[in-house]
mmJSON file of the N, C-alpha and C atoms, coordinates in Angstrom:
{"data_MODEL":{"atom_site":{
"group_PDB":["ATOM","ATOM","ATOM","ATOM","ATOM","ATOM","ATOM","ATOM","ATOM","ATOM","ATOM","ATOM","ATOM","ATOM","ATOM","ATOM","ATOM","ATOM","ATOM","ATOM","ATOM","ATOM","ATOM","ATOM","ATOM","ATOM","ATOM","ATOM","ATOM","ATOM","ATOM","ATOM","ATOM","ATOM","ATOM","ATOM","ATOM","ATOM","ATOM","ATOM","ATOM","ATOM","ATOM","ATOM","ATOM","ATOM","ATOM","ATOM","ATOM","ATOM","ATOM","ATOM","ATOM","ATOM","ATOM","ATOM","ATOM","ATOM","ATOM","ATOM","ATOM","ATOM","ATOM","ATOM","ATOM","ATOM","ATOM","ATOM","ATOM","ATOM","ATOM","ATOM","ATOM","ATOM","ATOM","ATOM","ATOM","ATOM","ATOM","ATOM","ATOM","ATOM","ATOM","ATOM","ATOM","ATOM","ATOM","ATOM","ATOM","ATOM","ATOM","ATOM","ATOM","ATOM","ATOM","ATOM","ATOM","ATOM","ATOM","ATOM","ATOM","ATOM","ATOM","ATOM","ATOM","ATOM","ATOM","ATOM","ATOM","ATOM","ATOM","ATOM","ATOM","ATOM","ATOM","ATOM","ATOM","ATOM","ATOM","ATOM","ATOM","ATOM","ATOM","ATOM","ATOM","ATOM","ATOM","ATOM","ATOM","ATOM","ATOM","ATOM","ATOM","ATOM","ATOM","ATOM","ATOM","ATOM","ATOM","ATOM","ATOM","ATOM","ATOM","ATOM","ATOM","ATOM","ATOM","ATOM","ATOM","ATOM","ATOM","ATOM","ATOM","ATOM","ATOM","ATOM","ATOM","ATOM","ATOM","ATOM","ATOM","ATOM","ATOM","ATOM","ATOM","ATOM","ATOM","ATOM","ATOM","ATOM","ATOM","ATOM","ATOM","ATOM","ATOM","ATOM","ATOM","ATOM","ATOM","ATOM","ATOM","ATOM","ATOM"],
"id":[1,2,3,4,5,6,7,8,9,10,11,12,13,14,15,16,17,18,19,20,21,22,23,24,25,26,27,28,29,30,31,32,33,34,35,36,37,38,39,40,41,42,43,44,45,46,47,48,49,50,51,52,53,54,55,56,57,58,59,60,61,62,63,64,65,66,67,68,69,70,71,72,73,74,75,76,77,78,79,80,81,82,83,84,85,86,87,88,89,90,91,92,93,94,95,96,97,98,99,100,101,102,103,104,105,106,107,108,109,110,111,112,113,114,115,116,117,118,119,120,121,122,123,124,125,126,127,128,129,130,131,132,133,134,135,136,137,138,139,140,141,142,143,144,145,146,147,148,149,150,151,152,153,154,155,156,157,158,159,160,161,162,163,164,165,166,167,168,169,170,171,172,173,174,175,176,177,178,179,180,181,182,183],
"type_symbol":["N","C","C","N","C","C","N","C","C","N","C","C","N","C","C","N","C","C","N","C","C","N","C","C","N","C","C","N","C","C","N","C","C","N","C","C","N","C","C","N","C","C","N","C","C","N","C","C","N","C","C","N","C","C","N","C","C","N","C","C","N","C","C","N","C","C","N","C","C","N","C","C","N","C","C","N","C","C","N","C","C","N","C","C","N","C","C","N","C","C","N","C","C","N","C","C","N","C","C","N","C","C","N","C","C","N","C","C","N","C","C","N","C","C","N","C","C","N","C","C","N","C","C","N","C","C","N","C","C","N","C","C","N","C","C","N","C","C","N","C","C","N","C","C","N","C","C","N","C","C","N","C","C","N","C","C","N","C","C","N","C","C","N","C","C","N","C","C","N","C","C","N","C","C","N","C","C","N","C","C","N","C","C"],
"label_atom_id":["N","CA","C","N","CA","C","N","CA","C","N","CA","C","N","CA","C","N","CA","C","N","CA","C","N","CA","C","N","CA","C","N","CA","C","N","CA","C","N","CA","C","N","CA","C","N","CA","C","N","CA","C","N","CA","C","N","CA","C","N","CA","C","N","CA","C","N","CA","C","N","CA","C","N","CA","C","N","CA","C","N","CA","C","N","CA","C","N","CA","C","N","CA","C","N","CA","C","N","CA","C","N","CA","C","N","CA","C","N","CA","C","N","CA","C","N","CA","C","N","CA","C","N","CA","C","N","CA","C","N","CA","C","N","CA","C","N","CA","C","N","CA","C","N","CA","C","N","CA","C","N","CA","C","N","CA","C","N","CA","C","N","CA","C","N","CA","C","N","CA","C","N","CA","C","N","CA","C","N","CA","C","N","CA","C","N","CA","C","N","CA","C","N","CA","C","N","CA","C","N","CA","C","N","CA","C","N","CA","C","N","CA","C"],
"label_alt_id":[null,null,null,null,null,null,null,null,null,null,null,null,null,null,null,null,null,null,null,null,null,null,null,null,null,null,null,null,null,null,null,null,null,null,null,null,null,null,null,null,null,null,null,null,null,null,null,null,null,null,null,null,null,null,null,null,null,null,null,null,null,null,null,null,null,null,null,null,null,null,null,null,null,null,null,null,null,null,null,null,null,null,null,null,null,null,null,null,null,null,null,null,null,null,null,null,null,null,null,null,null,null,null,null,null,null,null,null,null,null,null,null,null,null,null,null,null,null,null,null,null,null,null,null,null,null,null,null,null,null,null,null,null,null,null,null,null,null,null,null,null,null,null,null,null,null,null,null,null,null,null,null,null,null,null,null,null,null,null,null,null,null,null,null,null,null,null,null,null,null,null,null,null,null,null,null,null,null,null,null,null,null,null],
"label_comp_id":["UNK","UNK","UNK","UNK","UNK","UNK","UNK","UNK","UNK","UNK","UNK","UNK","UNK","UNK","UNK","UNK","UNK","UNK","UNK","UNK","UNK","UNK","UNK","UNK","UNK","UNK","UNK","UNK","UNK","UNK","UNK","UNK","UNK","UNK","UNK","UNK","UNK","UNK","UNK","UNK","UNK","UNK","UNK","UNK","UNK","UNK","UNK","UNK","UNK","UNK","UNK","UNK","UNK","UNK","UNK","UNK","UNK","UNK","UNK","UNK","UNK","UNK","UNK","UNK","UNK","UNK","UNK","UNK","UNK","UNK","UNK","UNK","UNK","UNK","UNK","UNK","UNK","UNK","UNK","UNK","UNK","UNK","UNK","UNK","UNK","UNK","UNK","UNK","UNK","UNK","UNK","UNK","UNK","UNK","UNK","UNK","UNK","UNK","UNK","UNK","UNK","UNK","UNK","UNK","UNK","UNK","UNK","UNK","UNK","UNK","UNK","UNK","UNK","UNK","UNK","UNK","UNK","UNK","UNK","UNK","UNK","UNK","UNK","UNK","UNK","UNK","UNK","UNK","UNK","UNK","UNK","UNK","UNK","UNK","UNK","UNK","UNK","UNK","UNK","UNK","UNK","UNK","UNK","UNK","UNK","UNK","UNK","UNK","UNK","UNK","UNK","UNK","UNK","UNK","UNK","UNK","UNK","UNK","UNK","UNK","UNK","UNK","UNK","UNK","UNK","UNK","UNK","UNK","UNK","UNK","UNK","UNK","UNK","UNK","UNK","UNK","UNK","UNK","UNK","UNK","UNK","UNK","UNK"],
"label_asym_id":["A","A","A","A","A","A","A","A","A","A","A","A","A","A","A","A","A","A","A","A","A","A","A","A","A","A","A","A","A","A","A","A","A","A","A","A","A","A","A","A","A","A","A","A","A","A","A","A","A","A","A","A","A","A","A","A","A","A","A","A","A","A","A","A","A","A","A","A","A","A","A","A","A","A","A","A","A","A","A","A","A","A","A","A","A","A","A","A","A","A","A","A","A","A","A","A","A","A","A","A","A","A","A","A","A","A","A","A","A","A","A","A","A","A","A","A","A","A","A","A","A","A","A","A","A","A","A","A","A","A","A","A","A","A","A","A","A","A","A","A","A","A","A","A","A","A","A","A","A","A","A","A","A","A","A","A","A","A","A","A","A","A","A","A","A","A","A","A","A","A","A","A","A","A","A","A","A","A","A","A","A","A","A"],
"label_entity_id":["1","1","1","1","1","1","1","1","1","1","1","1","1","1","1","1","1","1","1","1","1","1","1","1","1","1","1","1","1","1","1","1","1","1","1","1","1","1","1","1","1","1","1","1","1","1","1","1","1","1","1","1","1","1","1","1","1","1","1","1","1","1","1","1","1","1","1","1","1","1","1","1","1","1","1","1","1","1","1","1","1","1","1","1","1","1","1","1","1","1","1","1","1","1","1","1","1","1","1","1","1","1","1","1","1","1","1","1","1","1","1","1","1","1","1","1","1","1","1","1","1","1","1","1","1","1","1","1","1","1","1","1","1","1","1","1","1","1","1","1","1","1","1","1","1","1","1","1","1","1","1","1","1","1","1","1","1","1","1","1","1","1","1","1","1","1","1","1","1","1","1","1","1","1","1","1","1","1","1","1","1","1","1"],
"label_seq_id":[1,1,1,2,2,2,3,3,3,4,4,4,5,5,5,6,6,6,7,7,7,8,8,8,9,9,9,10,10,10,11,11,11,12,12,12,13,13,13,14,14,14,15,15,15,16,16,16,17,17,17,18,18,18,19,19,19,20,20,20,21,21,21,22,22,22,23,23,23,24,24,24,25,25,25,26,26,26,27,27,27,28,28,28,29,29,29,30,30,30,31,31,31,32,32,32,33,33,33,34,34,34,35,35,35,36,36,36,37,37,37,38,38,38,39,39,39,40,40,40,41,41,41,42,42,42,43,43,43,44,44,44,45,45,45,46,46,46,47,47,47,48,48,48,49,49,49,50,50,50,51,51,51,52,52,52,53,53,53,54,54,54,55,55,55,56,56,56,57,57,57,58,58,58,59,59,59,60,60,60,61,61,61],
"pdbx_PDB_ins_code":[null,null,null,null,null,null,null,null,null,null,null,null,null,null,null,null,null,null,null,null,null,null,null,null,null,null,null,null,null,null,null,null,null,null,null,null,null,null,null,null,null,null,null,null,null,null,null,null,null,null,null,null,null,null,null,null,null,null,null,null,null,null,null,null,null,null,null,null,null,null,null,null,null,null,null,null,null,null,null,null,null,null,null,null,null,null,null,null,null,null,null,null,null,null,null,null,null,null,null,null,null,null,null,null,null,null,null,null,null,null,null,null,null,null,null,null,null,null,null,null,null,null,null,null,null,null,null,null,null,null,null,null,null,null,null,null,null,null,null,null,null,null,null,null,null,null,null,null,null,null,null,null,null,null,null,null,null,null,null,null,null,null,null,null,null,null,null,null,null,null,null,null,null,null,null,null,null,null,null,null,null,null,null],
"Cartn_x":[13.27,13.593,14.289,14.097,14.513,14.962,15.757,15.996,15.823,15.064,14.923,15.833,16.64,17.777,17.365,16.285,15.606,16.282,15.939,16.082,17.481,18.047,19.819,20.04,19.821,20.06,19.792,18.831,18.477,19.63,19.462,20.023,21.256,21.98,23.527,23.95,23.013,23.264,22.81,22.356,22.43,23.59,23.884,25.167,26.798,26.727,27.303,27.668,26.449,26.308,26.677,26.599,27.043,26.303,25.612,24.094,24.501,24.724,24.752,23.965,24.619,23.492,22.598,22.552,21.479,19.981,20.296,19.969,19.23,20.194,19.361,18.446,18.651,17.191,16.408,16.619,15.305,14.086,15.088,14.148,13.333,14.256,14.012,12.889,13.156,11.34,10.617,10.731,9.515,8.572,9.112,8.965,8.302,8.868,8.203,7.919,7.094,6.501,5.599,5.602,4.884,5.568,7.033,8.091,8.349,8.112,8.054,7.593,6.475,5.263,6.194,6.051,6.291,8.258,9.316,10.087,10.499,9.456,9.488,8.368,7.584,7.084,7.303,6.558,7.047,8.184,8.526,9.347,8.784,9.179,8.48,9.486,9.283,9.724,10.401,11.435,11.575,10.193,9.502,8.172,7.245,7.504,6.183,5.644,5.666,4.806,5.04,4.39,4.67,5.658,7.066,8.155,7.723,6.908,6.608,5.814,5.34,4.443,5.537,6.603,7.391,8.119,9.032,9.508,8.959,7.357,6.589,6.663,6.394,6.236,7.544,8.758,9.736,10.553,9.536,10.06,8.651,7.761,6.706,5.331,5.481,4.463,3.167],
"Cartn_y":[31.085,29.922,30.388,30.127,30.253,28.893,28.828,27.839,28.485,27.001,27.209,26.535,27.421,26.493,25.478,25.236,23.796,22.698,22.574,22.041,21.582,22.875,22.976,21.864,22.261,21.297,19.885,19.837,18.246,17.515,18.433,17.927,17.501,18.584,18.355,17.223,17.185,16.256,14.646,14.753,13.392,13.195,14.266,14.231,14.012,14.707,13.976,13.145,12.353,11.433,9.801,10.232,9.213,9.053,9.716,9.552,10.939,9.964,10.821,12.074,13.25,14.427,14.216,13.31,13.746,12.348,11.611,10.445,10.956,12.252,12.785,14.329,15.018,15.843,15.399,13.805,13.284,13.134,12.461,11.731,13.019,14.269,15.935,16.056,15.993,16.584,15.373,14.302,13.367,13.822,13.966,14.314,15.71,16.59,17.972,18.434,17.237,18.046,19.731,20.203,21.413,22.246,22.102,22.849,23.517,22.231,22.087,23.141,23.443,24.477,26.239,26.324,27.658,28.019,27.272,26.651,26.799,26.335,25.779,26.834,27.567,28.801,29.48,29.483,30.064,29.002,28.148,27.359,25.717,25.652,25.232,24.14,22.696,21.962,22.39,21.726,21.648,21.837,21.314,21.217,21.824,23.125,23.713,23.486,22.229,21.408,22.524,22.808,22.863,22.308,22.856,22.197,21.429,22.11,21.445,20.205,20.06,18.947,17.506,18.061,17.237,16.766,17.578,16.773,16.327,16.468,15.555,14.424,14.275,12.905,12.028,12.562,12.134,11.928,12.338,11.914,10.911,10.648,9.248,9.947,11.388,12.28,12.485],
"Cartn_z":[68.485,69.268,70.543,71.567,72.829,73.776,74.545,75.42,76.94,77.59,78.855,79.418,80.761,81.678,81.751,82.099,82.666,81.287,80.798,79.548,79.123,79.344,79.072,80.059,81.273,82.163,81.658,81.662,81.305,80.129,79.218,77.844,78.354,78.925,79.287,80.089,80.896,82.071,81.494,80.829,79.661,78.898,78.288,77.462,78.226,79.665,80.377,80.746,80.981,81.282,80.664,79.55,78.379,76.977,76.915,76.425,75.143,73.729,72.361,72.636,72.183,71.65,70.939,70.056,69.174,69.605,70.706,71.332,72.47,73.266,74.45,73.627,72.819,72.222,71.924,70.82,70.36,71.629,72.824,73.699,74.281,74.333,75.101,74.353,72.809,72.054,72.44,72.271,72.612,73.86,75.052,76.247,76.295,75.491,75.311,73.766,73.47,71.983,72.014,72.905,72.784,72.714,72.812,72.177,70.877,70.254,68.125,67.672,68.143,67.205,67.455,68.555,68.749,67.995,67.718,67.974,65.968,65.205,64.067,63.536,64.265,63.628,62.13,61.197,59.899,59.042,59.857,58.857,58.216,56.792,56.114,55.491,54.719,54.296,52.618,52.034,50.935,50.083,50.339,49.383,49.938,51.022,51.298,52.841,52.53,54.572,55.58,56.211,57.518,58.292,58.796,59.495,60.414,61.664,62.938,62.687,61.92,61.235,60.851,60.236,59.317,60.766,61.657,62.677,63.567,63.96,64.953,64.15,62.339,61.504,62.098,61.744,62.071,63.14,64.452,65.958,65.977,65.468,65.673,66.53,66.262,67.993,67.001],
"occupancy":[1.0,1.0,1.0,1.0,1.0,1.0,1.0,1.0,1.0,1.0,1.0,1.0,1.0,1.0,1.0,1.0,1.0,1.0,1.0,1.0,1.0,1.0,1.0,1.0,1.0,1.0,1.0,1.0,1.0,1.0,1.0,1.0,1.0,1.0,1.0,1.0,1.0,1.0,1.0,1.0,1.0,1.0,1.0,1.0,1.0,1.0,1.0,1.0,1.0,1.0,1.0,1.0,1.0,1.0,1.0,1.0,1.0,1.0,1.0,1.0,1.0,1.0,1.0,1.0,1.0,1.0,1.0,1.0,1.0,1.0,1.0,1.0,1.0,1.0,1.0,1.0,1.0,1.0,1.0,1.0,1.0,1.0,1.0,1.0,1.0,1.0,1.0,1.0,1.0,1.0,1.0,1.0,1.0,1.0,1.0,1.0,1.0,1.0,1.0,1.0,1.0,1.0,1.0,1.0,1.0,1.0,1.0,1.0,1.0,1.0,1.0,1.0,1.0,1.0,1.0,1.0,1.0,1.0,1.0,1.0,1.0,1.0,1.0,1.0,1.0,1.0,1.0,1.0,1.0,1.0,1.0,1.0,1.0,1.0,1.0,1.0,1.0,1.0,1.0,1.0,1.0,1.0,1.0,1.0,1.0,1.0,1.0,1.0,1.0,1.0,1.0,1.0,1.0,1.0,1.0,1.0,1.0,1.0,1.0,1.0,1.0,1.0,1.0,1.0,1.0,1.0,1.0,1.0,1.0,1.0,1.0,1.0,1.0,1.0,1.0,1.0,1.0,1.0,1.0,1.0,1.0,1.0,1.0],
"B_iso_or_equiv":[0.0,0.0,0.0,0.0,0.0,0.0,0.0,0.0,0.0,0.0,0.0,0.0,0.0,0.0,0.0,0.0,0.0,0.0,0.0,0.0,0.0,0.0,0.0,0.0,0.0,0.0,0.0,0.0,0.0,0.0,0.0,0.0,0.0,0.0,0.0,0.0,0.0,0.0,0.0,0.0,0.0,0.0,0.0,0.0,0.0,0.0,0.0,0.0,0.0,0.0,0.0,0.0,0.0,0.0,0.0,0.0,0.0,0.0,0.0,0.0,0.0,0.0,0.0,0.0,0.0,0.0,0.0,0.0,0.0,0.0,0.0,0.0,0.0,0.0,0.0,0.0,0.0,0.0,0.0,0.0,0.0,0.0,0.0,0.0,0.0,0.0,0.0,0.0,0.0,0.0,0.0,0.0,0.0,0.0,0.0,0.0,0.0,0.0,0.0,0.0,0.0,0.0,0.0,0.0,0.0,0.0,0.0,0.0,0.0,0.0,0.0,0.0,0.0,0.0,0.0,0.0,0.0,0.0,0.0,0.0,0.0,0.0,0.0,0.0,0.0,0.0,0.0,0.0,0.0,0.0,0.0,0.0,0.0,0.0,0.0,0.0,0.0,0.0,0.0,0.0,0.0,0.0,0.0,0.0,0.0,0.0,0.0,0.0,0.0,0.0,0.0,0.0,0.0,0.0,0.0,0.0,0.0,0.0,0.0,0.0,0.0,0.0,0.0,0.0,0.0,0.0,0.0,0.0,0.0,0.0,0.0,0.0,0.0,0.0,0.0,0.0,0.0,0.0,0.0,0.0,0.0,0.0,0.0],
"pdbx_formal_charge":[null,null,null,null,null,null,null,null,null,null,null,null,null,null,null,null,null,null,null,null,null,null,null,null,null,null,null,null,null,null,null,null,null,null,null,null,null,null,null,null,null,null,null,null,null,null,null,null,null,null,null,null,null,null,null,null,null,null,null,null,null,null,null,null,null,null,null,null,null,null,null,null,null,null,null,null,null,null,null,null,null,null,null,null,null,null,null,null,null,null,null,null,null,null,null,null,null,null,null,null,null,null,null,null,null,null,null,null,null,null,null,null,null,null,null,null,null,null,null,null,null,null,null,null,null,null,null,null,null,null,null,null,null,null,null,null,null,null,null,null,null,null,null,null,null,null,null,null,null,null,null,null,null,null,null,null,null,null,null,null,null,null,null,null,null,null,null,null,null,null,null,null,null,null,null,null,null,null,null,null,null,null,null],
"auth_seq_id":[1,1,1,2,2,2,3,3,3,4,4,4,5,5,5,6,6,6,7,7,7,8,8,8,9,9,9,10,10,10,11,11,11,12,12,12,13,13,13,14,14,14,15,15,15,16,16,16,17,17,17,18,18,18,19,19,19,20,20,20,21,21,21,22,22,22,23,23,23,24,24,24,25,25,25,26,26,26,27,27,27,28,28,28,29,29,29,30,30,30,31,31,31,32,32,32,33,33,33,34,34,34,35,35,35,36,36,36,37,37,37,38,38,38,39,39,39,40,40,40,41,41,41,42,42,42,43,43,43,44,44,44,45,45,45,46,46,46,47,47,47,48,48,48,49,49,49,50,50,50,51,51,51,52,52,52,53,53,53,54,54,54,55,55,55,56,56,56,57,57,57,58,58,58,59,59,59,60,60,60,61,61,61],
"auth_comp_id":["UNK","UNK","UNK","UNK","UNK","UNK","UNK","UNK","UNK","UNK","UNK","UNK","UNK","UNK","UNK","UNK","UNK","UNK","UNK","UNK","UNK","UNK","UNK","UNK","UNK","UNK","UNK","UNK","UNK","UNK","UNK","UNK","UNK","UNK","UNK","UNK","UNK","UNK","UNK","UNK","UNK","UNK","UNK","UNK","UNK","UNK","UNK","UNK","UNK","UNK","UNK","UNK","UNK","UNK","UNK","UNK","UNK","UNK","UNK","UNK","UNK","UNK","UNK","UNK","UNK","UNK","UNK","UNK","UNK","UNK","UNK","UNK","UNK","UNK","UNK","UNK","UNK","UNK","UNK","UNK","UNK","UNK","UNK","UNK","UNK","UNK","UNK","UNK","UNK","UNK","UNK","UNK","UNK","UNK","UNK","UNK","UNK","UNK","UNK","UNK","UNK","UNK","UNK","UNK","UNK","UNK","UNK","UNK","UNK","UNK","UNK","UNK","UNK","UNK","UNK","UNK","UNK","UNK","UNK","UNK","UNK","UNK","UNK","UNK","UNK","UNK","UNK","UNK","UNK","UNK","UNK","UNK","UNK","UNK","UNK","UNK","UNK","UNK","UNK","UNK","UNK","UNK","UNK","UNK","UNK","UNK","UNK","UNK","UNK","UNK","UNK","UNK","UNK","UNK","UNK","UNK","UNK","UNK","UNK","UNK","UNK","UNK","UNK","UNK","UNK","UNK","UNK","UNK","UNK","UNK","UNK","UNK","UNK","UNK","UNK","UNK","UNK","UNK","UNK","UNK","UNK","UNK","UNK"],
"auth_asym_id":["A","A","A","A","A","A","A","A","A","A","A","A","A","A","A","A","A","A","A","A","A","A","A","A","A","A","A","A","A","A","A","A","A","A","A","A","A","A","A","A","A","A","A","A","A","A","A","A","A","A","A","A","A","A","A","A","A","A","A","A","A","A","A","A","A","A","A","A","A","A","A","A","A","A","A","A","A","A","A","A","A","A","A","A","A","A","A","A","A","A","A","A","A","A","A","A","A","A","A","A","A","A","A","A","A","A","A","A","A","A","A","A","A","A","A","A","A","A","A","A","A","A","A","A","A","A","A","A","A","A","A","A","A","A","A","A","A","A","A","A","A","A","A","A","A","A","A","A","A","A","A","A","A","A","A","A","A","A","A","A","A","A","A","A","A","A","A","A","A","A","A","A","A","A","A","A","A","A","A","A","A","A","A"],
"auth_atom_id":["N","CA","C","N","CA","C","N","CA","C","N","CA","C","N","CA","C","N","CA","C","N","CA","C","N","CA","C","N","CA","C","N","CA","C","N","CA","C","N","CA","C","N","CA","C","N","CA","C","N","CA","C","N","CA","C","N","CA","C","N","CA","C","N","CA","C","N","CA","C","N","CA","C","N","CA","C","N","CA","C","N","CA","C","N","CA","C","N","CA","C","N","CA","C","N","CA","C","N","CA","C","N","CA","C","N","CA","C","N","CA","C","N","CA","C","N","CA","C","N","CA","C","N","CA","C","N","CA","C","N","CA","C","N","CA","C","N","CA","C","N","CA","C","N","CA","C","N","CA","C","N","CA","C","N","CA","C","N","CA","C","N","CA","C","N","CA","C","N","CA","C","N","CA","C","N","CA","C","N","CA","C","N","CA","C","N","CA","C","N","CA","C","N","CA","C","N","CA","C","N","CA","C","N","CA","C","N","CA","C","N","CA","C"],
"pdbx_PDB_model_num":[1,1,1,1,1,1,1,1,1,1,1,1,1,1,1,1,1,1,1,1,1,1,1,1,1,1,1,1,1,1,1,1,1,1,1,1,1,1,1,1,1,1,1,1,1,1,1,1,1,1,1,1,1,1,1,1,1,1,1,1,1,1,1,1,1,1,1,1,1,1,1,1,1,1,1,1,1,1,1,1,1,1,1,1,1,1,1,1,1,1,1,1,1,1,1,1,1,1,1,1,1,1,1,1,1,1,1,1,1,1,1,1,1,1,1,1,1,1,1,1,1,1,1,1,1,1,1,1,1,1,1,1,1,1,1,1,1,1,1,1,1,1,1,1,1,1,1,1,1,1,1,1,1,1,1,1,1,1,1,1,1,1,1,1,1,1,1,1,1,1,1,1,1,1,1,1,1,1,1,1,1,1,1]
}}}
């Protein structure tokens, strides 16, 4: 997993701004689901699934 400044930027400057952490990433992955995959690589659910799979289910992507 890696972070891009760009990103940092964004996130922060939401969180700054007024805007929950966990309120301004959701909206960050919505916006950049092509993040997930590379990101969630090799990691897998309680039961096996595919991770990146399970949190696109659970961001609605």
């Amino acid at each position: 997993m890696t972070f891009e400044l760009e990103m940092e930027n964004a996130l922060m400057g939401d969180i700054l701004a007024g805007t929950e952490a966990t309120t301004a990433a959701t909206a960050w992955l919505k916006a950049h689901p092509e993040t997930i995959e590379p990101w969630l690589e090799g990691v897998t659910t309680l039961e096996g699934a595919p991770g990146a799979a399970a949190v696109k289910a659970a961001l609605g992507l």
